[in-house]
LOVO-922320 format. One line per 4 residues: number of its first residue (from 1); for each residue x, y, z of N, C-alpha, C. Coordinates in nm, 2 decimals. Each point is the difference from the previous one (the first is absolute). Layout:
BEGIN
NUM> X Y Z X Y Z X Y Z  ...
This chain:
BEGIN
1> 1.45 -13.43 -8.63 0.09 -0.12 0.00 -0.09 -0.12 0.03  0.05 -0.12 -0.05 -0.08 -0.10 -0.03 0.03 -0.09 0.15  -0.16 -0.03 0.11 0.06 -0.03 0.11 0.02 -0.12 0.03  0.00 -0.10 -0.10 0.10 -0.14 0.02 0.16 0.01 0.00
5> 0.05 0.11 0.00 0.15 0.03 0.00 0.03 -0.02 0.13  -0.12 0.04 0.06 0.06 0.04 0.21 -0.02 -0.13 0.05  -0.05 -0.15 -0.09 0.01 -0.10 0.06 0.13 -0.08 0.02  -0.02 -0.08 0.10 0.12 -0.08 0.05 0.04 -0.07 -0.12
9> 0.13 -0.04 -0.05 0.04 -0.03 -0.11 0.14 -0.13 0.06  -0.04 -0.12 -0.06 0.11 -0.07 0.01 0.05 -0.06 -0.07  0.09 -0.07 -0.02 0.08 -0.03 -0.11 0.00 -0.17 0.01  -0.06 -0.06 -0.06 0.00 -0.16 0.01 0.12 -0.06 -0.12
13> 0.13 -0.08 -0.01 0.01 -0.10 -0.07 -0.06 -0.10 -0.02  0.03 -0.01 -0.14 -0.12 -0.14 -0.04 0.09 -0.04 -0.13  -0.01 -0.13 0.00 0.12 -0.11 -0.14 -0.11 0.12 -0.10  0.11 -0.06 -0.09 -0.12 0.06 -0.17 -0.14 -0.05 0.01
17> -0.02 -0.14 -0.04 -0.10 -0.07 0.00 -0.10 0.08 0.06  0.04 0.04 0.15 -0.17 0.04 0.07 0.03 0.17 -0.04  0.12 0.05 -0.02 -0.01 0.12 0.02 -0.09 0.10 -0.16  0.04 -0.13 -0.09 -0.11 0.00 -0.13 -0.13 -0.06 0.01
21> -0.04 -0.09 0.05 -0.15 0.00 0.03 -0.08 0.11 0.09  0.05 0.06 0.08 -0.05 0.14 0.10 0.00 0.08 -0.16  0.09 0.01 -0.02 -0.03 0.12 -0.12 -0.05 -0.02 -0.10  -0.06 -0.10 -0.07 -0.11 -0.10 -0.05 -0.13 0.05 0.02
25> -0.02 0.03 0.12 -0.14 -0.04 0.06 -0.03 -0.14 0.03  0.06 -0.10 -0.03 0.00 -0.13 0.03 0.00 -0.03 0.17  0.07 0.02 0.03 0.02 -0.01 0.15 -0.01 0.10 0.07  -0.10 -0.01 0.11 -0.08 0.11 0.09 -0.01 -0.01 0.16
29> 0.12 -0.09 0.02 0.01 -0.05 0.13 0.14 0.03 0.02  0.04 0.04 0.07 0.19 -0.06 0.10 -0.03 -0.01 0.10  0.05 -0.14 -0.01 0.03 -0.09 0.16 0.13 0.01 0.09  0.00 0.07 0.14 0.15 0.00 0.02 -0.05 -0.09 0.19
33> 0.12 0.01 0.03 0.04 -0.08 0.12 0.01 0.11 0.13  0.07 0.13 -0.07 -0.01 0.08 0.09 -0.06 0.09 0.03  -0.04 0.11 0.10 -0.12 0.11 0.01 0.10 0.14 0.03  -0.10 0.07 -0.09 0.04 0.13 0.01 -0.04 0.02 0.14
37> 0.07 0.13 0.02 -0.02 0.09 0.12 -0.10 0.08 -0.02  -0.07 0.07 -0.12 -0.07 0.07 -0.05 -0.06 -0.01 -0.11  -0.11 0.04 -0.01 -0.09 -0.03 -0.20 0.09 0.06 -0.08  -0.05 -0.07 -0.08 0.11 0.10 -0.14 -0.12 0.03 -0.10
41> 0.01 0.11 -0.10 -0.10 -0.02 -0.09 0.06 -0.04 -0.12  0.16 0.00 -0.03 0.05 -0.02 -0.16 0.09 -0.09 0.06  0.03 -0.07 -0.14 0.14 -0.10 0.03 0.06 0.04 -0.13  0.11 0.00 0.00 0.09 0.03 -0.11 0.04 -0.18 0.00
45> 0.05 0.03 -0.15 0.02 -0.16 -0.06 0.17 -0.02 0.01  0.10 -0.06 0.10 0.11 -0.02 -0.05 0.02 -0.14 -0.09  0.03 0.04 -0.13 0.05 -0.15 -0.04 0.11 -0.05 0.02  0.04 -0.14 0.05 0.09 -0.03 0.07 0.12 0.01 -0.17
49> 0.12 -0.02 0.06 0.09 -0.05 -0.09 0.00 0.10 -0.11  -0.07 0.15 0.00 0.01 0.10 -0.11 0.09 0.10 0.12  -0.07 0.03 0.06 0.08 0.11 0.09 -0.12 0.11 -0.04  -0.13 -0.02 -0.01 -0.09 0.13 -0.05 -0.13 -0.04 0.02
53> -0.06 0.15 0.09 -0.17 -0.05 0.01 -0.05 0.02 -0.16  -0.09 -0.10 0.00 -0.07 0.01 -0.13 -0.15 0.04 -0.01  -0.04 0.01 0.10 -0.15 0.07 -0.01 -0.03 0.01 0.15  -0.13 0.01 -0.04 -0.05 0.00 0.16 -0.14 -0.01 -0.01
57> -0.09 -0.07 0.14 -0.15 -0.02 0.00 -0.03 0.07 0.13  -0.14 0.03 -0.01 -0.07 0.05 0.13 -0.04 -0.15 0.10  0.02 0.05 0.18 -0.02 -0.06 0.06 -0.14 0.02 0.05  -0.10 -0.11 -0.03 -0.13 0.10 0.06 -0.04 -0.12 0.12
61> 0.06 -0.07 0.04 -0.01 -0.05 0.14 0.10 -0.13 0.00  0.03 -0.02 0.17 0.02 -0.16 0.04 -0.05 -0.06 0.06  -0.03 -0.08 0.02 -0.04 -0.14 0.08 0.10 -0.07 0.07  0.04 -0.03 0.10 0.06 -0.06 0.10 -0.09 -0.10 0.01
65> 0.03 -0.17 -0.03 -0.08 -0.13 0.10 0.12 -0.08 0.02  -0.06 -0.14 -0.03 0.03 -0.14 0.05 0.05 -0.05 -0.17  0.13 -0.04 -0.03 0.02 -0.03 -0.14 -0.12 -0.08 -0.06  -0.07 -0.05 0.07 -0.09 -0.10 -0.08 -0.14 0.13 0.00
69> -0.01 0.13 0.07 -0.09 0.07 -0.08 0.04 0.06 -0.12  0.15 0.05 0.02 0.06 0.07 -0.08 0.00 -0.10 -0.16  0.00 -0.12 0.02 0.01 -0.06 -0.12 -0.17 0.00 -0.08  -0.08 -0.04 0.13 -0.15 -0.01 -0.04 -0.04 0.09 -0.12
73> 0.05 0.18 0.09 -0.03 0.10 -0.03 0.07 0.05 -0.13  0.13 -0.03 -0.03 0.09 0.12 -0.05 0.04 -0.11 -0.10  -0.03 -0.17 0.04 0.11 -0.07 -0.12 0.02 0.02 -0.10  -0.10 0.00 -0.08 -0.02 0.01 -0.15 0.04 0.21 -0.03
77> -0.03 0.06 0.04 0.00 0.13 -0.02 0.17 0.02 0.03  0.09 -0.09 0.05 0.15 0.03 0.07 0.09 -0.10 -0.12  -0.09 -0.07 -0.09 0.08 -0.07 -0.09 0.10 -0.06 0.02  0.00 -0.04 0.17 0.14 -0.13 0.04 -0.07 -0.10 -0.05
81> 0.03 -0.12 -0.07 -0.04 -0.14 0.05 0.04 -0.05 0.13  -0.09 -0.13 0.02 -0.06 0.02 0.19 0.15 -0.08 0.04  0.08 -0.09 -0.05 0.13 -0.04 -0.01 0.07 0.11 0.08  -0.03 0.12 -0.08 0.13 0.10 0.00 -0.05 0.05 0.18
85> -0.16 0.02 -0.02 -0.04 0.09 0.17 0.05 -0.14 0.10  -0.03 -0.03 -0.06 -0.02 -0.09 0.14 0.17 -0.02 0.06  0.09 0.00 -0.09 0.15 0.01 0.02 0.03 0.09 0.09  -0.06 0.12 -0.02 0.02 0.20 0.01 -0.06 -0.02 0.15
89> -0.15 -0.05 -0.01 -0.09 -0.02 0.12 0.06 -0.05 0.08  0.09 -0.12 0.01 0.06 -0.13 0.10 0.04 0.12 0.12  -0.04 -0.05 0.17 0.09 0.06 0.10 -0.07 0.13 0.01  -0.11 0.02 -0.06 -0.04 0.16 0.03 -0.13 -0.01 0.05
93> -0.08 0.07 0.10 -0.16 0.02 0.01 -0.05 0.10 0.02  0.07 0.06 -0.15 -0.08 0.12 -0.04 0.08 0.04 -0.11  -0.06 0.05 -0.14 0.01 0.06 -0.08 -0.05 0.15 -0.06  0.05 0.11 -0.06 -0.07 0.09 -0.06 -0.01 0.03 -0.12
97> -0.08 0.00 -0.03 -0.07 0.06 -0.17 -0.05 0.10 0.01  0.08 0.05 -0.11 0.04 0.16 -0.07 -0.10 -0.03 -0.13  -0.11 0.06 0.03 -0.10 0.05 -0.11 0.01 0.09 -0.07  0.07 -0.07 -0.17 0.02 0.13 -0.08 -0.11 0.06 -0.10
101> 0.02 0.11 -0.05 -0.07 0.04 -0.15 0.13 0.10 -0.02  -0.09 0.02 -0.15 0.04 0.11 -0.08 0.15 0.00 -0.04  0.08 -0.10 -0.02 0.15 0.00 -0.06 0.03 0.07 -0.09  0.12 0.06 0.01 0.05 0.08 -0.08 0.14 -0.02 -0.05
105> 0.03 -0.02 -0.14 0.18 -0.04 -0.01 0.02 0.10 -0.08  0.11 0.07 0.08 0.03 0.07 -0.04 0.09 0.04 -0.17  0.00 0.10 -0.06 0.04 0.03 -0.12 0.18 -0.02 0.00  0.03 0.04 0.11 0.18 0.03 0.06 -0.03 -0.07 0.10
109> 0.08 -0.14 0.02 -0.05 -0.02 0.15 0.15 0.08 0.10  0.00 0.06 0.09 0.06 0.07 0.11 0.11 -0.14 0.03  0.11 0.09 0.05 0.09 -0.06 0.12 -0.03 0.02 0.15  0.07 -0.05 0.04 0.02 -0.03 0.18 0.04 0.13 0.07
113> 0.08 0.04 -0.10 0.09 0.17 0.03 -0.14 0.11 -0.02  -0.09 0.01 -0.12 -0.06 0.06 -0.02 -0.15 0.02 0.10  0.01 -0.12 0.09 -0.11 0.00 0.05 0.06 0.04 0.21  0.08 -0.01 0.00 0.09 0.05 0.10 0.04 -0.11 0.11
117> -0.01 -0.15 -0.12 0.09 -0.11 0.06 0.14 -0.01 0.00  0.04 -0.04 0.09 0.21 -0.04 -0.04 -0.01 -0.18 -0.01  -0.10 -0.06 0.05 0.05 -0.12 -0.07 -0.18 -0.05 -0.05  0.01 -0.18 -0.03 -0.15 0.02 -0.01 -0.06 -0.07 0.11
121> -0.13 -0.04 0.04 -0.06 -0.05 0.10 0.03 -0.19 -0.02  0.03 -0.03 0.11 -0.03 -0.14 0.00 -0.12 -0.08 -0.02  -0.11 0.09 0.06 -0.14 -0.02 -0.01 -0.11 0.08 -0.07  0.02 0.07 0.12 -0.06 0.18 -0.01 0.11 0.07 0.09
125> -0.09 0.13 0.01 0.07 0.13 0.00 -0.09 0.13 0.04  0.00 0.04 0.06 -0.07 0.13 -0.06 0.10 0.10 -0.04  -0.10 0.09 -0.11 0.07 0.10 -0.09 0.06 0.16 0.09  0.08 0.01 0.01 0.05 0.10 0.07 -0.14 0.16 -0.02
129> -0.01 0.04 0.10 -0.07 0.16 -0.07 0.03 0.04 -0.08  0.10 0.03 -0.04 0.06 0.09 -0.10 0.00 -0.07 -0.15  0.00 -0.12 0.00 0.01 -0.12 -0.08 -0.15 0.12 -0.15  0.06 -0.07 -0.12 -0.10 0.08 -0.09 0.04 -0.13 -0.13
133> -0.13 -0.08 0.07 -0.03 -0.11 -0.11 -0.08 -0.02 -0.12  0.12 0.02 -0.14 -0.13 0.03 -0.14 -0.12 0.07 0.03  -0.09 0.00 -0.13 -0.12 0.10 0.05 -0.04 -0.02 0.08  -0.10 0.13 0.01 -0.09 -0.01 0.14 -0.11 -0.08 -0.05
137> -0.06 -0.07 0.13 -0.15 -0.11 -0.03 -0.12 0.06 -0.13  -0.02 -0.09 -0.03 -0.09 0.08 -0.08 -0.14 0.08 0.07  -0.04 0.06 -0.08 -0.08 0.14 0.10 -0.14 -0.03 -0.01  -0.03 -0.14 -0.07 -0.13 -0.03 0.07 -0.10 -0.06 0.09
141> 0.00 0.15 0.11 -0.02 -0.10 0.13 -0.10 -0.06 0.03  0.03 -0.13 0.05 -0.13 -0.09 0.04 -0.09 0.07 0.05  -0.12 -0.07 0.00 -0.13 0.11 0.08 0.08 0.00 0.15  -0.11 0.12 0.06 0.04 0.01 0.11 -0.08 -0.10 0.11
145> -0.07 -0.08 0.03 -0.02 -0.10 0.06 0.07 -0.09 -0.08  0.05 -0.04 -0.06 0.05 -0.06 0.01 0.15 -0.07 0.06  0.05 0.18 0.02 0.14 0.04 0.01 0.01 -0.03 0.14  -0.15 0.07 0.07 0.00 0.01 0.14 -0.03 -0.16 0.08
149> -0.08 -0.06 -0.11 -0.01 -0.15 0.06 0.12 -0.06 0.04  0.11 0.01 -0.14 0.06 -0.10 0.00 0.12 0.06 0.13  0.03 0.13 -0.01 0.03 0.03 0.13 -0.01 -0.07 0.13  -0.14 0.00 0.02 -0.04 -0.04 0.13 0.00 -0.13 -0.01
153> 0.01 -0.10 -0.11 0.06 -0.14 0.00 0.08 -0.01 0.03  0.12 0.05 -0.01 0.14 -0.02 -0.02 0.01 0.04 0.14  0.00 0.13 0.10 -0.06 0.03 0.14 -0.03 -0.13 0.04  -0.10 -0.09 -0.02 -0.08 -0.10 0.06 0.10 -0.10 -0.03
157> 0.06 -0.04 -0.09 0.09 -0.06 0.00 0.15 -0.02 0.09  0.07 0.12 -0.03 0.08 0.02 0.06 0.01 0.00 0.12  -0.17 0.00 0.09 -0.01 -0.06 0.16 -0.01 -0.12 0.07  -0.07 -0.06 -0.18 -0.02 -0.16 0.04 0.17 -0.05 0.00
161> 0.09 0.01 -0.08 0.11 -0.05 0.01 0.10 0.07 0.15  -0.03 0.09 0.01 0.12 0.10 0.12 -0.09 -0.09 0.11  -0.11 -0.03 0.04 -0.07 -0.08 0.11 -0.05 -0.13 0.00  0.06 -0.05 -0.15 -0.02 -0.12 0.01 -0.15 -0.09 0.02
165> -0.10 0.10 -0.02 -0.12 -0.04 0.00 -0.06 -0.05 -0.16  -0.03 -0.13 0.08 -0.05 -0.10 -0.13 -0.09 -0.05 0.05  -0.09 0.05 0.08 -0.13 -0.04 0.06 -0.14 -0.01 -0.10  -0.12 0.00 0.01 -0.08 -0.07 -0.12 -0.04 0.19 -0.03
169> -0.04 0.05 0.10 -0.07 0.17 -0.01 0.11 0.06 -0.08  0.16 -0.02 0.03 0.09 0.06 -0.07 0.02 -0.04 -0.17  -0.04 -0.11 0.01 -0.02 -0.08 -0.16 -0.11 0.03 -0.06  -0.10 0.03 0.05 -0.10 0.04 -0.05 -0.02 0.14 -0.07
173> 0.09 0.10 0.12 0.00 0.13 -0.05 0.10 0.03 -0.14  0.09 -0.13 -0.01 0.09 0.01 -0.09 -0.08 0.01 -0.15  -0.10 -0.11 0.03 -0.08 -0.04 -0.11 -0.06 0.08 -0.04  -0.08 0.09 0.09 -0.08 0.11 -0.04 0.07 0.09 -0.12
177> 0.11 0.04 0.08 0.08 0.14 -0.07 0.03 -0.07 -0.16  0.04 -0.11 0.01 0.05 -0.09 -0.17 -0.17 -0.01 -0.07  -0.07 -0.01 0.05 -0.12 0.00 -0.05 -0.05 0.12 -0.02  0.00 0.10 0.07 -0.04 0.14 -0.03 0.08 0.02 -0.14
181> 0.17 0.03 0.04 0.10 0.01 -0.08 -0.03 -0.04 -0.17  -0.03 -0.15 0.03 -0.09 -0.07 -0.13 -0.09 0.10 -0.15  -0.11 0.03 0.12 -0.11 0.06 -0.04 0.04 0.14 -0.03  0.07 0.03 0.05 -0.02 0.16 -0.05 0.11 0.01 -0.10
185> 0.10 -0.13 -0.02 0.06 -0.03 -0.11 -0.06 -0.07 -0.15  -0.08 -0.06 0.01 -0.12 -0.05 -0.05 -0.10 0.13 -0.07  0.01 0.09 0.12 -0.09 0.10 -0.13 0.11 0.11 -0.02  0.10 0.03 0.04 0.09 0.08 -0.09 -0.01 -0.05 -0.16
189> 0.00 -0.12 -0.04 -0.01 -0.01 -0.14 -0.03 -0.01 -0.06  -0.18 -0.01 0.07 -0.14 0.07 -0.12 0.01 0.12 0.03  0.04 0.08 0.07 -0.03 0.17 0.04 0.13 0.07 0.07  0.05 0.11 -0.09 0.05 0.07 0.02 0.08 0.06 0.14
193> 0.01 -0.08 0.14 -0.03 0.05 0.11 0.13 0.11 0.01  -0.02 0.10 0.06 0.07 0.14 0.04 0.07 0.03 -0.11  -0.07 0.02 -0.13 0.04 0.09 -0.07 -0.09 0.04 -0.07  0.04 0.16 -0.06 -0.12 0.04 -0.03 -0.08 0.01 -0.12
């Protein structure tokens, strides 16, 4: 069994507009206001106003800052114009960006019923256990440092936000892991990494 199944899986609404650029490949960023309790590795796509997920992308990390990092960082990759963040941003001091790849729209996109919702998310959601959304991920797994880095990013992350450490050593270490992350993304695409 393919082991992206056993990841955390949540269910984001999104208008058409963004919920078709994610499945594009166009847009590689979601920006939200509020913080999970937990990493997720998949987000299922609800499109608003159909009543049906229509695809779904891998989560391979977040970043928790200051909206003006989150814009530095994520602007152009989140496809808001700065009008729209800065509206979204107003009143907040702290945003997170949901780093996506690998979108998938689906062939049949699923109901709400079929995924083991009764209504749909206002925001997000997470997907019930039982929940069994469209195919399974596709089965080519990232190398394995890479899987395990982004792991321990998202780990590193998810401490900087729960403790609120935004100190320069804690910024720094952020940087590393996006720069390691970088690189070993960087040569996945001249060389084959973890497969055989």
């Amino acid at each position: 069994m393919n082991d992206d199944t056993k990841v955390t899986t949540a269910v984001f609404a999104l208008k058409p507009e963004w919920a078709d650029l994610i499945l594009s490949g166009a847009k590689t960023v979601e920006i939200r206001r509020s913080r999970m309790n937990r990493m997720i590795g998949r987000m299922l796509i609800y499109r608003t106003g159909t009543g049906l997920i229509v695809g779904e992308a891998r989560v391979k990390g977040m970043h928790a800052a200051p909206p003006e990092t989150i814009w530095r960082e994520y602007g152009t990759a989140s496809r808001i114009p700065q009008n729209l963040f800065d509206e979204y941003a107003k009143g907040t001091d702290r945003l997170y960006a949901y780093r996506l790849e690998r979108p998938v729209r689906y062939e049949k996109p699923k109901t709400l019923p079929e995924i083991g919702l009764k209504r749909a998310p206002q925001s997000w959601c997470y997907l019930p256990e039982t929940g069994a959304a469209g195919p399974e991920p596709a089965s080519d797994h990232p190398a394995e440092a890479q899987r395990l880095l982004t792991a321990a990013a998202d780990q590193w992350e998810l401490h900087r936000f729960t403790t609120r450490d935004n100190g320069m050593a804690a910024r720094d270490i952020s940087r590393m892991f996006s720069g390691l992350l970088a690189r070993i993304g960087e040569y996945g695409k001249g060389n084959t990494l973890g497969k055989a």
